[in-house]
Structure formats: C-alpha cells, structure tokens
N, C-alpha and C positions, 0 to 999 in steps of 0.2 A: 739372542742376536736379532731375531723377526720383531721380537718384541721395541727393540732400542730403532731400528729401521721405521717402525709402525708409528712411533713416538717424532720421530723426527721430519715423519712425512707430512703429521699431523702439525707441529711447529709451524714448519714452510708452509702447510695449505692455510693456515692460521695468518701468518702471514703477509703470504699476497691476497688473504681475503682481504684486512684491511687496509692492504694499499690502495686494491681497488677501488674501497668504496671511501677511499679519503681522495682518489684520482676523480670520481665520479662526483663526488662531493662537490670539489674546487671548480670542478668545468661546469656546475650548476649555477656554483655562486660566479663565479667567472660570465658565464652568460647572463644572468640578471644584475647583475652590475652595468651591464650596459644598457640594460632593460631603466635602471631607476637613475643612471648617468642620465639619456634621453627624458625621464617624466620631471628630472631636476632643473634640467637645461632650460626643457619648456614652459614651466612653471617660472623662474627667473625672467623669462623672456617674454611670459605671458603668451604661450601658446597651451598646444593642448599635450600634445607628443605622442606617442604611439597608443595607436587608441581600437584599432579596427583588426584584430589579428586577437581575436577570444576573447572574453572577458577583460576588461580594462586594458587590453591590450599585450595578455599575461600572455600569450603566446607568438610576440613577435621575435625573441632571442633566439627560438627553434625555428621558426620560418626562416628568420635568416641566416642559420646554422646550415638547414638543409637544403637554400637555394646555393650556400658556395658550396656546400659539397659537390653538390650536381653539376656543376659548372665546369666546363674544360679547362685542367690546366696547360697555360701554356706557356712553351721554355723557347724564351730568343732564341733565334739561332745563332747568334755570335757568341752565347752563353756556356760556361762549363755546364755541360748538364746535372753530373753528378752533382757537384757543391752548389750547385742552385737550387737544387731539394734536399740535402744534406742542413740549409742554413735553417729553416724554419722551423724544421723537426729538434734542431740542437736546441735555440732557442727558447722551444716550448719544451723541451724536456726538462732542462734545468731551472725554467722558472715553478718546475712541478717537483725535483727533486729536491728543491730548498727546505720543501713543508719536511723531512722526515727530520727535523731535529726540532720544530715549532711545539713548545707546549701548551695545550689549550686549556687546560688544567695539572696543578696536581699529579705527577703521575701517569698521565695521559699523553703521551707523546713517543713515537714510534721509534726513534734513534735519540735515549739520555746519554749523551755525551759528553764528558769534559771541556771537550773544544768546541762547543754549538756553535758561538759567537764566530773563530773561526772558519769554520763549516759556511755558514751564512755567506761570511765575506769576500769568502772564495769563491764560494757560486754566482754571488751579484757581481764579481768583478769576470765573470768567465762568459758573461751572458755577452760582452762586447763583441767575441769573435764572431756569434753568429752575426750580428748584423756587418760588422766588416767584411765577412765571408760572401753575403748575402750582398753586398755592395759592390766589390770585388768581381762576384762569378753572372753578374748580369750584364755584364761589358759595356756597363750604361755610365755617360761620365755624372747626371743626376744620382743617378743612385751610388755612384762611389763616390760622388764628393758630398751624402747626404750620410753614409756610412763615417768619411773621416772627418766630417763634424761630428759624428755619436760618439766618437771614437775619444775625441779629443774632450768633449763634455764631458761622458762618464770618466774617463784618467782625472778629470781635475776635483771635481767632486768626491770622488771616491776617496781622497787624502782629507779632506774635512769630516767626511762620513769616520774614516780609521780614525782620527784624528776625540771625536766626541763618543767613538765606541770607548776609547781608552778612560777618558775620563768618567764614564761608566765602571768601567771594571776597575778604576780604581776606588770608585764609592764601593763596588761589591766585592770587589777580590777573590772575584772569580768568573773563568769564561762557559761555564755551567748555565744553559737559561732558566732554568730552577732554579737553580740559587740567586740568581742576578731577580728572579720574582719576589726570591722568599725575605732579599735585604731588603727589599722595599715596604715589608710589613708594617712600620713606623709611620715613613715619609714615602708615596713615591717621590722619583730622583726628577720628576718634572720638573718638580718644587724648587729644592738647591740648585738645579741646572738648568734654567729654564731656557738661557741663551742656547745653552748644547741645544737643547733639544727643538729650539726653533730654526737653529741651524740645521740641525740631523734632517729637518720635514724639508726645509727647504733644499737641500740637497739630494732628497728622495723623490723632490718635483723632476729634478734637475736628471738625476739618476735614471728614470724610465720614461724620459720624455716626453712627458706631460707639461701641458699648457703653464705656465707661460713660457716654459723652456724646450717646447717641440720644434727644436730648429731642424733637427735633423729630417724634419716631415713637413718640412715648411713651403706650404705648396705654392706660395707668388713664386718662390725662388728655386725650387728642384724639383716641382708638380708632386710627386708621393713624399721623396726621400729614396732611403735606401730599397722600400719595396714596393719603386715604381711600375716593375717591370712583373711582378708578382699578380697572379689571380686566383681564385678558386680556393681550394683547401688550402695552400701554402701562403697564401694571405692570410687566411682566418687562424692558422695560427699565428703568425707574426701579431697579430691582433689581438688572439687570445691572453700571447705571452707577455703583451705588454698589461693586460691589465688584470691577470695574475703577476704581475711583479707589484702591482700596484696594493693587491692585498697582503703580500706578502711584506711590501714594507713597511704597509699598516698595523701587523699583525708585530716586527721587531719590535717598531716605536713604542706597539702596547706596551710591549717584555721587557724594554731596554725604562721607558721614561712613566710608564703609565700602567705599572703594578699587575699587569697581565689580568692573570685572572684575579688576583685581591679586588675585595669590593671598595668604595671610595672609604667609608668609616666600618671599621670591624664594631658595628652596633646592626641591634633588628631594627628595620625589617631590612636594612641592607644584606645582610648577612644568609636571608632567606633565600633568594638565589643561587643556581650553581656557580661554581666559577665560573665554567664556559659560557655561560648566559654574559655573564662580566666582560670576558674578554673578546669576545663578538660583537656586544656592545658596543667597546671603545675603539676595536677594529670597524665598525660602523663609521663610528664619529669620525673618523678618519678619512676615510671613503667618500663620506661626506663633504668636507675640508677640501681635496683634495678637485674634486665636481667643482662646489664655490670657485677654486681659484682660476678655473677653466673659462666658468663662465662671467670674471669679474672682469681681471686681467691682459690688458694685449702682452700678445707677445715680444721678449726683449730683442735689440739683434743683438749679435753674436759676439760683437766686441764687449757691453753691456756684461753679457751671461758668462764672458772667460774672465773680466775683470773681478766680479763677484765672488766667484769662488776663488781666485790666485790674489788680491788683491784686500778684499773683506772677509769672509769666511776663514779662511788659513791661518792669516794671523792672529784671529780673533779666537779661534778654538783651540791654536798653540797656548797663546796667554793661558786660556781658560785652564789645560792643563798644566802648566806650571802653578798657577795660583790654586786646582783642587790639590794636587796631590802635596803643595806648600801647606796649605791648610789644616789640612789631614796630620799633618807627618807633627804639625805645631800642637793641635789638639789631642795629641794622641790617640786619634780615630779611624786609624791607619788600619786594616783589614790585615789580617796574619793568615788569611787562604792563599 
C-alpha cells in the first residue's frame, strides 16, 4: 500500500514538474515575442527599437514585466471588485490551459486525447467571457462597449474557425491532434485546403485581436477597449493572454494545415532535425505573419470586419465543406476513423 501511495506521489510530483516548466516556458516565449514584435516593428518602420535595457536590448521584456508588477493596482470605485480581478486571471489562465493537449512532437504532449480539436475550441471560445466580464465589472461604458464589440467579433469568427476545423477532420477523420499530424505524412492539408486555411489565419487575426482587427482596443474610439480601466499586474496579464493566444493559434494552424512536427520533404537533411525544431519553426513563421500584418495593414471599421466574416468567410468555408467531403466520398478517400 506505501509502496502504490509512494508510486503515485511520484506520478503527480512528475507531473506538475512539467507543467511548470511548460507554464515557465510559455511566459518566456510569451515575453520575447513582444521583445522581437517591437525589433520587427522597427525594422519595417526603419527605426532601431528596444535597444538600451542589456545587450541588444535582450532585457527589456523583464524590465517591463517587473515595472507592472511593482505598480499599484487600482480598482474603480464604481467597479465590482471581485470580478474585476477575477477577469484577467480567467483570461490568462485559459489561454495557458489550451497547451495541455498541443503536441510538439511525437508523443510529446501532456493530455493525448481523442477530443483535442474539441478541447482547443472550447477553450478559444471560453476566453470571451473574460473579457466581457472585464468590460462589465469596470462600470466603464468604453470598456463595455469595447468588451461587446470582442464579444460580437469572436461569436462571428468562431463559426468560420468550426466551420474549416471540420473540413480538416474530414481530410483526417479524426479529432486526435496526432493523428490529424500523422495524415499529413503525404500532403500537408495547406496544400488541398489552401482557402481553409487562409481563412483559419485570417480569422485567428480576427480571434485575439490583432491588428487589423483590434477593434475591440481601438483607441480613437474607446482609448484602451475593454481594459481601459486596468493597470499593473492585471493589465499584464490581459496582455500576456492576448499574445499567448497568439501562439497558441499559431502552434493549431501548424497541427491542423502545416504537418506539425513532419518536416517539409521526409528526405535528409530535412529529416535531420527533431520534430520540435520543425514545429517551432513553422510556429515562428506564424508569429512572424501575423507582426507583418500589424505593421502593414490599417485597421478595418467594424461594419467592414462583421461583413467579412458573416458575409465572405461563412459562405465560403460552407461551400468548401460541402465540396471536401463531396469529393472525398466520390473518390472514395473517405477516412473510416
């Protein structure tokens, strides 16, 4: 019995060892992501960008990590207290709980699941209440009419998002993110879906409020958005969370359209690399993409970015799956998972 107890403590302390160090992980890449957002920005713009804070400026993400720490927060007084610190902690929590079903290789992946895909699209669609809540509990009318434009953006997009997941899992036929890697061995699904998958990106701009579709934080017109009224640690998250969502929907697109970890051709010297080297990679390139459209792009207004997705996207990734799974079902290449 000491012995089956001994075993099990060992498990758990196993673990949450690496949860920790996949939590400490994310919030490293999470803070240098903003670190090579700014050297990208400036570069594009022909300036220099953070330059003065260590070496090439490798140390301003923790400078400014530990100035909002330090920083008074402070809660309106017209504000629900609780759920005005309740919102930013939801927020960042669930854009951290998404990773336990992301495989970076192989085997490598802390929660294999049958229902990953699922999993995923629950969490990205659950992340709206923080900010609604956060819009809501600041009794600010910018910040709630900055939450019920997020509100109304994510709902429209998220049906084009479900909408080019399916026609994924009907190439893979299966909602396994392993195996949705492993049928990609051949072809990735970039390839035959290439519209899904410019839709999927473009609706993951759209999704965590990034440029050109940061209405929600549109500052001519509501100065923050929904966390105007926010400072210190409970900004920085809100901050954080948006761009860990940002890798995290770089890290689907890899799994779902861009072969995850498989290399581009199964020949050497491609093949010399780990997976994870591969799929960090094209999690990069992503990241990258996603910078570019920031800094290319103005942003749309709001009639613009609702007709987009209810008006082009919808219909267009319906078709799509009626003609994948017509295709398939004629070819007889129909998935039997």
């Amino acid at each position: 019995m000491l012995k089956f107890a001994m075993a099990e403590i060992m498990v758990i302390g196993r673990l949450v060892g690496i949860i920790l160090v996949m939590i400490a992980a994310l919030l490293l890449s999470v803070s240098y992501l903003t670190y090579v957002e700014r050297k990208v920005l400036a570069a594009m713009q022909l300036r220099r960008g953070p330059g003065l804070v260590g070496p090439f400026g490798l140390l301003q993400p923790i400078a400014d990590g530990l100035k909002l720490i330090f920083k008074e927060t402070i809660v309106p007084t017209a504000a629900n207290p609780w759920l005005f610190m309740v919102a930013p902690i939801f927020t960042f929590t669930l854009s951290l709980a998404a990773w336990a079903v992301i495989p970076v290789e192989e085997h490598v992946v802390l929660a294999n699941i049958n229902v990953g895909v699922l999993y995923l699209f629950a969490i990205s669609s659950l992340g709206v209440y923080g900010i609604i809540i956060a819009g809501w509990a600041s009794n600010s009318l910018y910040a709630f009419l900055g939450a019920m434009r997020s509100t109304a953006q994510m709902i429209s997009y998220e049906v084009s998002i479900g909408l080019v997941i399916i026609t994924v899992l009907l190439c893979a036929g299966s909602l396994n993110l392993q195996d949705i890697v492993l049928a990609q061995k051949n072809l990735w699904f970039a390839i035959p879906l290439l519209p899904m998958f410019i839709i999927f990106f473009i609706s993951a701009l759209a999704e965590t409020n990034r440029a050109p579709f940061d209405l929600p934080e549109a500052e001519a017109e509501l100065v923050a958005g929904y966390h105007v009224e926010y400072s210190s640690i409970s900004f920085a998250l809100f901050f954080l969370g948006e761009y860990a969502n940002m890798i995290l929907m770089s890290a689907f697109a890899t799994i779902l359209f861009l072969g995850g970890w498989l290399p581009p051709i199964n020949i050497s010297p491609f093949t010399l690399l780990p997976g994870f080297v591969w799929f960090f990679l094209k999690v990069a390139c992503l990241l990258f993409v996603f910078i570019w459209v920031r800094g290319t792009l103005p942003r749309y207004r709001y009639d613009q970015l609702m007709r987009l997705g209810w008006k082009v996207f919808l219909p267009i990734s319906l078709l799509w799956v009626v003609l994948t799974a017509g295709f398939l079902m004629v070819s007889g290449h129909l998935p039997n998972g």
